[in-house]
C-alpha positions in Angstrom: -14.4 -8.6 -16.3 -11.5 -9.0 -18.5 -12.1 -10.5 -21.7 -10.9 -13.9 -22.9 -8.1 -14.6 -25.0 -7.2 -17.1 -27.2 -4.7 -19.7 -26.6 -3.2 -20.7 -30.0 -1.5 -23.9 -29.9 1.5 -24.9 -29.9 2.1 -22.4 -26.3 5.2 -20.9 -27.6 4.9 -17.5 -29.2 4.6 -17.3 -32.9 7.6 -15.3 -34.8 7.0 -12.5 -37.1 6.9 -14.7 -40.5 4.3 -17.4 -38.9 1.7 -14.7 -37.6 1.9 -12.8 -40.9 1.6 -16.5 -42.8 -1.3 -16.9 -40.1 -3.0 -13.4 -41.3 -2.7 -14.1 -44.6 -4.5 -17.1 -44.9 -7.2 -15.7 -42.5 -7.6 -12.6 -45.1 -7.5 -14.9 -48.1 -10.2 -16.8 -46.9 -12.1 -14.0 -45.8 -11.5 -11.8 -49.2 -13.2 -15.5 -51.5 -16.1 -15.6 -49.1 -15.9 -18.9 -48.3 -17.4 -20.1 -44.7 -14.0 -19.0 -42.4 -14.4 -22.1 -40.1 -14.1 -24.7 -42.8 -11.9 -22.4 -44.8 -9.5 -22.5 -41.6 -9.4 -26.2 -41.4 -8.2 -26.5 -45.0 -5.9 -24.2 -45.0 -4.5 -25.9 -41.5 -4.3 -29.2 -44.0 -1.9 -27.8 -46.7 0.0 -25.4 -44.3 3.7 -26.9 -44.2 4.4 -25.2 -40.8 2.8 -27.6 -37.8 2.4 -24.2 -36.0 0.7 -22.7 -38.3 -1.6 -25.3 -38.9 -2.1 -25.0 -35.3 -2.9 -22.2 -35.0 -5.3 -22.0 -38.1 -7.2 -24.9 -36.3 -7.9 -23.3 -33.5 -9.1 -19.8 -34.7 -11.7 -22.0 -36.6 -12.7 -23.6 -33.2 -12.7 -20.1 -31.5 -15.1 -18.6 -34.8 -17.1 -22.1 -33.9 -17.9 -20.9 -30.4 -18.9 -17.3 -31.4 -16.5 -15.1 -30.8 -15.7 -12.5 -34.4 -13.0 -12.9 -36.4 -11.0 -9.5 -35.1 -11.2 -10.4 -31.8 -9.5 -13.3 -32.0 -6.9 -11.9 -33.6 -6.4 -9.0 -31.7 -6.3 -10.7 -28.2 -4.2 -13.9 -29.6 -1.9 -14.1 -27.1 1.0 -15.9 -29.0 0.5 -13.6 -31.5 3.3 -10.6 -32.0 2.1 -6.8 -30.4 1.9 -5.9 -33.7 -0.6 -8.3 -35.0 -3.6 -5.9 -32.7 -1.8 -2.8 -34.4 -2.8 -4.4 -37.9 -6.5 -5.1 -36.6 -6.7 -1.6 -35.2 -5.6 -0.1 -38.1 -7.7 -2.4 -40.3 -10.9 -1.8 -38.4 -10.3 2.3 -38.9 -10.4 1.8 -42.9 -13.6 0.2 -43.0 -12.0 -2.6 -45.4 -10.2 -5.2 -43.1 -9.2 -7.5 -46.0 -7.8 -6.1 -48.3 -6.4 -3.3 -45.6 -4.5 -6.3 -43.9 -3.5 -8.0 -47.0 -1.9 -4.8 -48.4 -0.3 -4.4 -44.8 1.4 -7.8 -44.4 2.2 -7.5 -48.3 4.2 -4.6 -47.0 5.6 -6.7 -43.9 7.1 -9.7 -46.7 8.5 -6.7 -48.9 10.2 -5.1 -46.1 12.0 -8.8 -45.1 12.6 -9.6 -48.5 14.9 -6.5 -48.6 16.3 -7.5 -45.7 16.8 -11.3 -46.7 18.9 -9.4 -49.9 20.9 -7.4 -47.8 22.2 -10.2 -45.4 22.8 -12.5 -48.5 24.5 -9.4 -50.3 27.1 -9.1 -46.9 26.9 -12.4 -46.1 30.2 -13.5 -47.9 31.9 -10.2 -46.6 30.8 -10.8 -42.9 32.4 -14.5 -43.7 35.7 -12.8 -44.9 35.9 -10.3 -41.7 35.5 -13.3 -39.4 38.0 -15.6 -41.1 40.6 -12.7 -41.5 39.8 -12.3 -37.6 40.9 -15.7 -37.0 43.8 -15.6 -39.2 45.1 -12.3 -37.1 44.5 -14.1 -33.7 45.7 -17.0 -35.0 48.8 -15.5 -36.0 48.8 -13.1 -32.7 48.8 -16.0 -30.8 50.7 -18.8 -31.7 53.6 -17.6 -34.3 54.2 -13.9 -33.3 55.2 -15.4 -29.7 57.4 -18.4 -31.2 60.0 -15.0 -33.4 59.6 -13.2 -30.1 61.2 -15.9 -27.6 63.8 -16.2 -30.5 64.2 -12.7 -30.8 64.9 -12.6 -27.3 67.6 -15.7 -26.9 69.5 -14.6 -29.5 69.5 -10.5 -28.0 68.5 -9.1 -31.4 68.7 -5.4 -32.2 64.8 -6.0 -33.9 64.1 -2.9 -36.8 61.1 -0.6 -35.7 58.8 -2.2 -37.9 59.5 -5.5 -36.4 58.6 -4.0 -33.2 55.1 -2.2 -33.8 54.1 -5.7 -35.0 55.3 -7.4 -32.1 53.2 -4.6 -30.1 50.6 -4.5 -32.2 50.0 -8.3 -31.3 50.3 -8.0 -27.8 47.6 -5.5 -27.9 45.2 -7.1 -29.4 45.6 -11.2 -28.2 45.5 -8.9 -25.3 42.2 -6.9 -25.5 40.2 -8.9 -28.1 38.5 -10.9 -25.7 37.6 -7.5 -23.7 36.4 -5.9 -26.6 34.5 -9.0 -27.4 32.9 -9.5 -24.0 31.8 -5.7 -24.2 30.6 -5.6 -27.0 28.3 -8.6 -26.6 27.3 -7.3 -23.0 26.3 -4.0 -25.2 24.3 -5.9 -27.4 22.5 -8.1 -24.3 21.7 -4.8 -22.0 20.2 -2.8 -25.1 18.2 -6.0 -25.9 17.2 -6.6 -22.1 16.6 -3.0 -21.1 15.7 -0.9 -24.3 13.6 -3.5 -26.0 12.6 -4.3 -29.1 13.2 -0.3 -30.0 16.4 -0.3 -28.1 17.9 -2.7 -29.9 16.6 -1.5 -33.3 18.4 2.0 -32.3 21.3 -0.2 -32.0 21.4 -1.3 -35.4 20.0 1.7 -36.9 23.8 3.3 -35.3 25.7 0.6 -36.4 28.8 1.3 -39.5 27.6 0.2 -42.9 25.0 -2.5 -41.7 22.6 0.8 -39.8 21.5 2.7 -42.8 20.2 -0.5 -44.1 18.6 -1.7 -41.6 16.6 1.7 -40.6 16.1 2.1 -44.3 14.4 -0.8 -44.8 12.1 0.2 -41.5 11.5 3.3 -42.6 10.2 1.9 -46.1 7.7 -0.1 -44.5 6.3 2.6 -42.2 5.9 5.2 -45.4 3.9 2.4 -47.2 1.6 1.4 -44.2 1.2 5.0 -43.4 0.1 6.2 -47.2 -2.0 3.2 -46.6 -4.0 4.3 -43.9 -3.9 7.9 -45.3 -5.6 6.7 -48.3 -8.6 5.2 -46.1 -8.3 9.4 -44.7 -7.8 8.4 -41.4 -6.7 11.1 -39.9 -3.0 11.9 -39.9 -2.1 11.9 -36.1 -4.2 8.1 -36.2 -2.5 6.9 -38.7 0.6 7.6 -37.2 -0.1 5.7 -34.2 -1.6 2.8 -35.9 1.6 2.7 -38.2 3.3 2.3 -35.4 1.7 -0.3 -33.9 1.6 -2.4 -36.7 5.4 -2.0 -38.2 8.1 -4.3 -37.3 11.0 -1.5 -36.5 10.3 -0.8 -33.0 12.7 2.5 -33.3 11.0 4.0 -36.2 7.5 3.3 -34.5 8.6 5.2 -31.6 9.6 7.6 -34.0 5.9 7.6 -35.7 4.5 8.0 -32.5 6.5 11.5 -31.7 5.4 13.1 -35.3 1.8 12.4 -34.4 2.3 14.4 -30.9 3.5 17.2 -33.0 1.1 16.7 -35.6 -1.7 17.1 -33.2 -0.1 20.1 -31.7 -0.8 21.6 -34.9 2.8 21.0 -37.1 2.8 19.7 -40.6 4.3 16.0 -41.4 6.6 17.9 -43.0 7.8 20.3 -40.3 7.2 17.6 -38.1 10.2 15.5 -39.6 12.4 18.2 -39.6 12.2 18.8 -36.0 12.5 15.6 -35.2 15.5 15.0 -37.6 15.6 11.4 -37.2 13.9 10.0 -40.4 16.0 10.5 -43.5 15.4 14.0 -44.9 15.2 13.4 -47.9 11.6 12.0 -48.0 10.8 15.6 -46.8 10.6 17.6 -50.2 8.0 14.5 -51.6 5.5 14.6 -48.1 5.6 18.2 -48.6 4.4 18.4 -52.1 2.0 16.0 -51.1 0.2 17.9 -48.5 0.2 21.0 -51.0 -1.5 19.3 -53.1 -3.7 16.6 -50.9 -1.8 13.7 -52.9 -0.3 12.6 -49.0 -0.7 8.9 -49.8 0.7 9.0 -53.5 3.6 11.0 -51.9 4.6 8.4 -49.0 4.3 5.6 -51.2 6.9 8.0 -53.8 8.8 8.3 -50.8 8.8 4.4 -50.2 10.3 3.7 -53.4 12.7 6.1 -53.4 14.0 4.5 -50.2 13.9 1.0 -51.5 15.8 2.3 -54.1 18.3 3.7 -52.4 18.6 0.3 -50.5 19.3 -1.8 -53.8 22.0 0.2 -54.6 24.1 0.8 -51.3 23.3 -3.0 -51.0 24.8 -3.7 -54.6 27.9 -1.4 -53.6 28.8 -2.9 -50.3 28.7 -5.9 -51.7 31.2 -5.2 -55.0 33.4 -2.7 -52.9 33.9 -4.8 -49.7 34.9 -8.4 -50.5 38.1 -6.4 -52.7 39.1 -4.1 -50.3 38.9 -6.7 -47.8 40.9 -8.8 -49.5 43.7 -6.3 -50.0 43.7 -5.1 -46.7 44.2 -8.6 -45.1 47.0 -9.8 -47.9 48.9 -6.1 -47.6 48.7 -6.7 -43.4 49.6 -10.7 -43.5 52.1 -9.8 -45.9 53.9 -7.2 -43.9 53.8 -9.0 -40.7 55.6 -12.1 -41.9 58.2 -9.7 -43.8 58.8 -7.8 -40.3 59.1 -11.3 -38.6 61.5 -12.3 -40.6 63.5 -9.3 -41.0 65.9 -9.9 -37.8 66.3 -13.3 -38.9 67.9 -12.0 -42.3 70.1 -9.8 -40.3 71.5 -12.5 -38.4 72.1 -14.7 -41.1 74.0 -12.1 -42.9 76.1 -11.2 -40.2 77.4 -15.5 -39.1 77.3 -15.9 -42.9 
């Protein structure tokens, strides 16, 4: 018979932040040892998110009827994947509370690097669009105005004047191709990879990729040295890692290290087969299974990569806006110039 799950209300399914706000109440609650079903209905009361509240209220209501606190949790069914992941994992420690507490700790640190990074490229991605628009803009309703003058008046134009009159053609031409392809990219790896389809996608993406897996991989080295701590075993804790982190690709990713860990490889050889990971965690996981400090070394390794992600975000966001800015005033620049070049010519030669 299968066993019941719980309906959290509203029906909808509850995004990442919500069930980790959810959790981390629960775990509060449970870590001051106050009665959970009452503590739950308060909580519900100063919550600012209705669905949350919702929620909150009716895990007290399921507690009320018998069922244990992990259960609910783990079969929630408006819950994220993940959120069973954490139980699992947390059950395996012996500690559940302060296990899940350090684990969605990890979860908020990982999106707060993420929330800096998008605010650091925000104004750049701004930039890129509007310089976009200014191009089409200009591709599409003043480069064809000097060519149907160009043409009436049968002007020998200079070579530069015609690369941009090309060069416009070519790209009012393909821009919505390339547009539509790229966004039917985007939809198929979402629709038929997944959640670690499309996180492959980003990882593989110019400047925005390393970030992004970075910021994965950070979380999965901190959930991983915590489980390691507990000594769960190495090839568990792999799994349960990957369960409970939110990059889909680099759980895959934990998963194949514990197939070769339980084939009998190191982590560290492990991660140099598989040669997706960055390799430059490897010389701190393998001083750390030399010297049984495994957990101290991935959380090392954690920082090291959060490091790194302050400072590429700090230099994409100083080197891109300028460049940017050059590039689009040297182009706009040279395009009017090569407009108006013929025009010169022909003035010179009535005048």
């Amino acid at each position: 018979m299968s066993e019941p799950q719980l309906a959290l209300e509203p029906v909808s399914p509850f995004s990442a932040s919500a069930a980790d706000e959810l959790v981390n109440c629960t775990m509060a609650i449970v870590m001051t040892g106050a009665p959970l079903p009452a503590g739950l209905r308060a909580a519900a009361q100063e919550s600012e998110s209705p669905r949350v509240a919702a929620g909150l209220r009716h895990l007290a209501a399921e507690l009320e009827r018998g069922r244990s606190l992990e259960d609910c949790l783990a079969h929630a069914r408006q819950l994220p994947p993940y959120v069973a992941g954490l139980i699992r994992a947390a059950q395996r420690t012996g500690d559940m509370s302060v296990t899940l507490a350090a684990w969605t700790s990890n979860r908020r640190a990982a999106r707060q690097h993420w929330r800096t990074i998008v605010a650091a490229l925000a104004y750049p991605a701004v930039a890129v669009v509007l310089a976009f628009a200014v191009f089409l803009l200009l591709g599409t309703m003043v480069v064809p105005t000097f060519r149907i003058m160009f043409s009436e008046f049968n002007l020998k134009l200079p070579a530069v004047t015609i690369y941009v009159l090309r060069a416009s053609e070519f790209a009012t031409r393909f821009f919505p191709l390339v547009t539509g392809s790229l966004v039917a990219i985007g939809v198929g790896t979402r629709l038929l990879g997944g959640r670690a389809g499309w996180s492959c996608l980003m990882t593989n993406l110019p400047l925005l990729g390393p970030a992004w897996h970075w910021t994965g991989v950070a979380e999965m080295l901190r959930c991983l040295g915590l489980l390691v701590g507990y000594r769960v075993p190495l090839p568990e804790a792999l799994r349960l890692a990957a369960d409970g982190v939110t990059d889909a690709y680099v759980g895959e990713q934990c998963r194949a290290l514990a197939i070769r860990v339980e084939q009998g490889r190191s982590l560290t050889m492990s991660l140099v087969d598989l040669r997706t990971l960055p390799l430059s965690i490897v010389p701190m996981i393998r001083w750390g299974e030399q010297h049984d400090q495994l957990d101290s070394s991935l959380r090392s390794a954690a920082e090291m990569i959060e490091s790194r992600l302050k400072v590429r975000t700090h230099v994409l966001a100083q080197i891109i806006p300028p460049l940017l800015f050059v590039f689009v005033g040297v182009s706009l620049a040279s395009a009017i110039i090569s407009l108006f070049l013929p025009l010169i010519s022909l003035i010179q030669g009535l005048s």
